[in-house]
N, C-alpha and C positions, 0 to 999 in steps of 0.2 A: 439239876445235873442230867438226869433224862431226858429233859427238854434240850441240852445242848448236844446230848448224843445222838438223840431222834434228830438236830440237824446237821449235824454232825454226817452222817447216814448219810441226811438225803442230799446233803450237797456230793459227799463220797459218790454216790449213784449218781448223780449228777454226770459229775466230772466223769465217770467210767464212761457213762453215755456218749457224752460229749466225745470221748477218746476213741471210744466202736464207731464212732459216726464219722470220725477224721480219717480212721484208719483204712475204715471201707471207701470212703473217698480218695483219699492216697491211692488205696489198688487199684481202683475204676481208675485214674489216670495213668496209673501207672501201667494197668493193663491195657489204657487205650494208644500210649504211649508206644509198649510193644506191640503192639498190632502193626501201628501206621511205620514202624522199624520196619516189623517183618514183610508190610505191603510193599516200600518201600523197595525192601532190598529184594524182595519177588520180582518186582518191575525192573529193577536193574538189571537183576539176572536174565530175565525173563527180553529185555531191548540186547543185554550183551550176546546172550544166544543166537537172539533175530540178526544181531548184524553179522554175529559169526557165520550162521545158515547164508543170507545173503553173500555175503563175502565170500565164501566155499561156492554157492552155486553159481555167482559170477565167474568162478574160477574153473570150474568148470564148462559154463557157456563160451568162455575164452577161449579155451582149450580145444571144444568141438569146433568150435569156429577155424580154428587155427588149424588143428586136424582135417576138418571138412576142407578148407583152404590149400592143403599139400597134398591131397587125395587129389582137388582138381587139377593143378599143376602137373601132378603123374599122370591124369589122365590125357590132361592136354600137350603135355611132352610124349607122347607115346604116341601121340594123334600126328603132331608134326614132325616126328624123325621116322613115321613109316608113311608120308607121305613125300617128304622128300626123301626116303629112299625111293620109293616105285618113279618117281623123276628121274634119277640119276640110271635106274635099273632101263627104264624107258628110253632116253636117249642115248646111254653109252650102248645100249645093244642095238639101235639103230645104228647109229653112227659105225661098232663095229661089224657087225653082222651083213648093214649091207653093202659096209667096204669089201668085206672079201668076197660077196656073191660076183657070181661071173657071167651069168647068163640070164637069159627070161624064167625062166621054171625056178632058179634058186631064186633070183631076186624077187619073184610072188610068196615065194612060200613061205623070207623073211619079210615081206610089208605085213603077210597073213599073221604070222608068229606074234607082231608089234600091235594088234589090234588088241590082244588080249590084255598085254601088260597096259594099254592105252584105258581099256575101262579097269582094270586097276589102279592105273593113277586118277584116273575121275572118283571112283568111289571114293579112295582114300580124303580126296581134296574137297569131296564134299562131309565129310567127318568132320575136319578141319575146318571149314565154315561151317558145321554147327555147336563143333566146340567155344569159334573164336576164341579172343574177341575182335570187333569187326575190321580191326588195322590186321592183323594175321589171316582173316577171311577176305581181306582185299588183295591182301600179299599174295595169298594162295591163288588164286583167280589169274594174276599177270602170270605166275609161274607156270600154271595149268597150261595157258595160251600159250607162251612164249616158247614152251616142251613143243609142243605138236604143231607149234609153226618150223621149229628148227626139225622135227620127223621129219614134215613134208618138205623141207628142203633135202633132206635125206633121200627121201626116196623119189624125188625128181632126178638127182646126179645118179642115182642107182639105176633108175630107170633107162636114162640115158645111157651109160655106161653098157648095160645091157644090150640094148641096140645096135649099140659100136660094134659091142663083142660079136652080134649074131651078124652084121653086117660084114666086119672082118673075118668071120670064118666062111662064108659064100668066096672069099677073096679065091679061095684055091682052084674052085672051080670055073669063076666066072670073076674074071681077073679086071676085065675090062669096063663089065659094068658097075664094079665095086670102087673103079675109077673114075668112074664119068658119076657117079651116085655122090663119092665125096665132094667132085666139083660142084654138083649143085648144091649141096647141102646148106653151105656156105650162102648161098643167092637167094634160097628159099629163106632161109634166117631174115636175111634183110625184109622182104616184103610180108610175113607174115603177121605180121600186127596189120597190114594195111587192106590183107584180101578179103576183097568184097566192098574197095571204096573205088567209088566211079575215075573209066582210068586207067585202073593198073590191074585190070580181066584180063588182057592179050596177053602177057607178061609173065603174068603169076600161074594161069592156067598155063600155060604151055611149059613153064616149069614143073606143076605140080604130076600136069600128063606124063612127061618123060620120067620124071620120078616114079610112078605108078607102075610106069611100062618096065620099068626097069627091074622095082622090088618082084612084080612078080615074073620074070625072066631067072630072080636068084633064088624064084620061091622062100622070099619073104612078107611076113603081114604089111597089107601096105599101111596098120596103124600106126608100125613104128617110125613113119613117113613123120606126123606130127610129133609123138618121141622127142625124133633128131632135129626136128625144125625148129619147134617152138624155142623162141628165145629164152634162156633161164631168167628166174625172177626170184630173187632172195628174201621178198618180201609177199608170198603168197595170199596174204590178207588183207585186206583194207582198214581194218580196224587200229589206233595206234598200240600198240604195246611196245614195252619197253624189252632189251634184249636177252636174250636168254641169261648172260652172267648176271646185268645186272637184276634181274628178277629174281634167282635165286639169291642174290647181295641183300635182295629188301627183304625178301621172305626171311633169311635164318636172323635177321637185325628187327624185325618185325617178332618174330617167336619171340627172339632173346630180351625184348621188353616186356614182352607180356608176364612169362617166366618170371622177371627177376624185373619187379617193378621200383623191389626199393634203390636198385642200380645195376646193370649189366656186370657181373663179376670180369677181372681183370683177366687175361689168358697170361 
């Protein structure tokens, strides 16, 4: 009987053995089990965060982009409506300033007036070509040109107009030579383009002497001699450009793509 309780015992210890050894194995798994869980679910966390960070700072690079994107729009809108104002500032004050001048002294003093606003509209146009882009810095260019070809049409008729007037007011005292001056005027126009081609020396000089003789009998400059003579030319440049409206037509339809590239808004 001791002999069956002593194995008794030791298979008992046995099997307890056996059971600590299962058990502490169960844990190791089971604890490796929670581990590679919680690794697991670190990493998930740990990629879902990444894409959230990602996702927020793309949302934000968007943003500045788009932000940075309407900052330049306002800059570049602000560059083209103060350049085509000093245009319109530019030639409506020609055009009227030196309609109503009347004499030589006012009509100087409005050509002198128009120089200033003239490097104003060149500053401003060169803003506008370095904001472009380079369809609205080409636009600007024809419009620059096509301004201060229509001046200089301006103040060719102003100039002339002047001369009339200074010639017309001589009329009161010197009635006869202010007569015989308009008949030539008219015959000097004709040959002016041609003096100094072999030929037409006898002709033209003796026109231009009696003219000479004349302006100063009424004590007039005898510059305004060419003034009155030179034929008018509407096209004072040799360069082609296109006309003043349509140049300002391409300029504001040149901005208004750049502006609004996903489509021109409706008016």
């Amino acid at each position: 009987m001791k002999d069956l309780q002593g194995i008794g015992a030791v298979a008992a210890a046995v099997v307890a053995a056996v059971g600590i050894a299962s058990t502490i194995l169960i844990g190791r798994w089971t604890l490796r089990g929670a581990l590679r869980g919680a690794e697991e679910t670190a990493r998930a966390g740990l990629a879902q965060a990444d894409a959230s960070y990602r996702a927020a700072l793309d949302a934000v690079k968007a943003q500045g982009r788009n932000d940075h994107l309407q900052w330049r729009r306002g800059v570049q809108r602000d560059a083209y409506a103060a350049f085509l104002q000093s245009v319109l500032t530019y030639t409506d004050s020609a055009h009227n300033d030196l309609g109503r001048a009347s004499g030589q002294e006012e009509t100087r003093a409005c050509i002198a007036a128009l120089r200033g606003l003239e490097t104003d509209m060149s500053h401003r146009a060169w803003v506008v070509r370095l904001e472009g882009p380079d369809e609205v810095a080409g636009a600007a260019i024809n419009l620059e040109m096509s301004a201060k070809v229509l001046v200089v049409v301006e103040q060719t008729h102003a100039r002339k107009r002047a001369a009339m007037h200074e010639v017309g007011l001589r009329g009161r005292t010197h009635r006869q030579e202010v007569a015989r001056i308009w008949e030539l005027v008219p015959v000097a126009q004709g040959f002016w383009h041609t003096i100094g081609t072999p030929g037409m020396e006898d002709s033209s000089n003796e026109v231009l002497a009696e003219l000479r003789a004349l302006f100063s009998r009424c004590e007039l400059p005898a510059g305004l001699i060419a003034t009155l003579c030179q034929p008018h030319d509407d096209s004072p440049l040799s360069v082609d450009i296109p006309s003043f409206d349509e140049a300002i037509r391409g300029f504001i339809r040149a901005a208004r793509e750049a502006l609004h590239p996903e489509g021109t808004p409706t008016l």
